[in-house]
N, C-alpha and C positions, 0 to 999 in steps of 0.2 A: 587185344582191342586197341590198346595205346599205340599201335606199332601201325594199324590202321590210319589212324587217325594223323596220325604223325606225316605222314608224305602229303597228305592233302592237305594239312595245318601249316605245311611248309610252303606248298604249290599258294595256299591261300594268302598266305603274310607275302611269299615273293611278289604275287602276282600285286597285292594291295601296295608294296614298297616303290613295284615299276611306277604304279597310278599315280602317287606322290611326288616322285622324281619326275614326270615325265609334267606334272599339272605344273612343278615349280618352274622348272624350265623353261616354260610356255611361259609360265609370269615372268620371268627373270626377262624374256626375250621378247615383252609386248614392247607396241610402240611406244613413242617418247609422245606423247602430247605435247602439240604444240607450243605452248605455255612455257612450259620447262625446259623444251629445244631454245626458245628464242632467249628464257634467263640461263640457261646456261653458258649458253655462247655470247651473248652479253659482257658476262662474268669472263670469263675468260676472255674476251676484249680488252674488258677493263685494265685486268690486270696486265695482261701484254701490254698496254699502252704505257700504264704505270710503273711498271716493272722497267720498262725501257727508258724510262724518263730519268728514272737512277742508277741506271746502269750509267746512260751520257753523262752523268753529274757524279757518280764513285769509283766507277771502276778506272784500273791504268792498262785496261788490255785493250788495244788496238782491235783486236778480234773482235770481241765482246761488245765493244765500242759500235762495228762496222753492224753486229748483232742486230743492235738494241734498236739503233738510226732504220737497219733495213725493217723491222719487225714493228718500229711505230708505225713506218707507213705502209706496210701491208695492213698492219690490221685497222689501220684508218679506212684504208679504200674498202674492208669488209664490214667495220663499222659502218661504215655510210649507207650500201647496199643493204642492210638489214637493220638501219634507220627508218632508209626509205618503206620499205615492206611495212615495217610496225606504222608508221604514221599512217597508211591507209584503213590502219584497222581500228576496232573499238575492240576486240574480244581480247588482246594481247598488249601486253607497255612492257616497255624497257625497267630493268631498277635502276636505281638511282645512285649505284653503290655497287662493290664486288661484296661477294656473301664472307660472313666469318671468317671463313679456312682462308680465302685467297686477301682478306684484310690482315690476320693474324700473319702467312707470309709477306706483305708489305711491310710491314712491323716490323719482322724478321730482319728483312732486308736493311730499314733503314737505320738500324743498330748496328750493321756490319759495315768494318771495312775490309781495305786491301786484299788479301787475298781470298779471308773468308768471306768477304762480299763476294766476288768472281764464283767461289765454291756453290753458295749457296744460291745466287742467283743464276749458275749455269743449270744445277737440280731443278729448279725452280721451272725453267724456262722446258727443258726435256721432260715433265712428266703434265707440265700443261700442255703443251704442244703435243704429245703423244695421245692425253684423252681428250682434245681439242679435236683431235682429227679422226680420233675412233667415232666422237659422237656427230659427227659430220657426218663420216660413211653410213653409219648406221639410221642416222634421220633421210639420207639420200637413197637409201635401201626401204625403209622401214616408216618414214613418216606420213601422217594422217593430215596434213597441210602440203598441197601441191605447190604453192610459190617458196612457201619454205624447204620444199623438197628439191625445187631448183636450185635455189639459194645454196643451200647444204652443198651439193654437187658440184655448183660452180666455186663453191669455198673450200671445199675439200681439197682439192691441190696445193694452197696458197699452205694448209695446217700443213700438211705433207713435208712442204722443203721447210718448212717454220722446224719441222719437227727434226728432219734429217740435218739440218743446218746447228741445230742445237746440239745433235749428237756429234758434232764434228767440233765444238768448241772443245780447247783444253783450257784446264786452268792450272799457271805456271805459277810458283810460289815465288 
């Protein structure tokens, strides 16, 4: 009887394991609310902006230098355009600040020099600009806000060469 029971207690738990897997995935892969689209990308404004402010003021790489100069003002001109968006709205505001993670690497940062500055702010620069631009495509695929779904799309290029531009820096000792 156990032997019975056994292929169909197996069929049962697989079948209940896909149910599981397949419901997390579906969470994993819901829309980003608008809200959280707009502070995240925020945040990571901020910090590009800030990040680049000490790069012009620490670093001795010309590179890096040429980075940080082109990277304030890209993300100015994207700041601006989703300045604009938020101030028409009531449901949605800007923070006032970048969140923890990206204050504690500011910190990071303004403790370093020479070359562990370059180190760490080239890291820095490559894995925000890499989910800078994942969460762009993804809000431009996937978001529950139409201007911000424009927005995302037409930003999503700028994160792009932000991103590829970062992978192309070296840091020379």
């Amino acid at each position: 009887m156990n032997q019975i029971f056994h292929p169909t207690r197996r069929a049962l738990l697989h079948g209940l394991a896909v149910a599981v897997l397949t419901a997390s995935a579906a969470h994993a892969q819901a829309p980003i609310p608008a809200k959280d689209f707009v502070q995240q990308t925020a945040v990571a404004q901020m910090f590009g902006i800030e990040s680049a402010t000490l790069a012009l003021h620490k670093s001795h790489s010309p590179a890096i230098k040429d980075f940080a100069h082109a990277l304030a003002s890209e993300q100015g001109a994207v700041t601006s355009g989703l300045r604009r968006i938020v101030a028409t709205r009531s449901d949605i505001a800007l923070p006032d600040r970048p969140d923890g993670r990206h204050l504690d690497l500011l910190r990071d940062l303004t403790d370093k020099q020479g070359t562990a500055f370059d180190k760490a702010y080239v890291e820095a620069q490559r894995a925000t600009h890499r989910n800078a631009a994942r969460l762009m495509e993804r809000y431009a695929s996937e978001g529950d806000d139409a201007e911000l779904k424009s927005f995302a799309a037409q930003s999503l290029p700028v994160f792009r060469e932000l991103e590829r531009k970062s992978q192309e820096l070296a840091v020379t000792p």
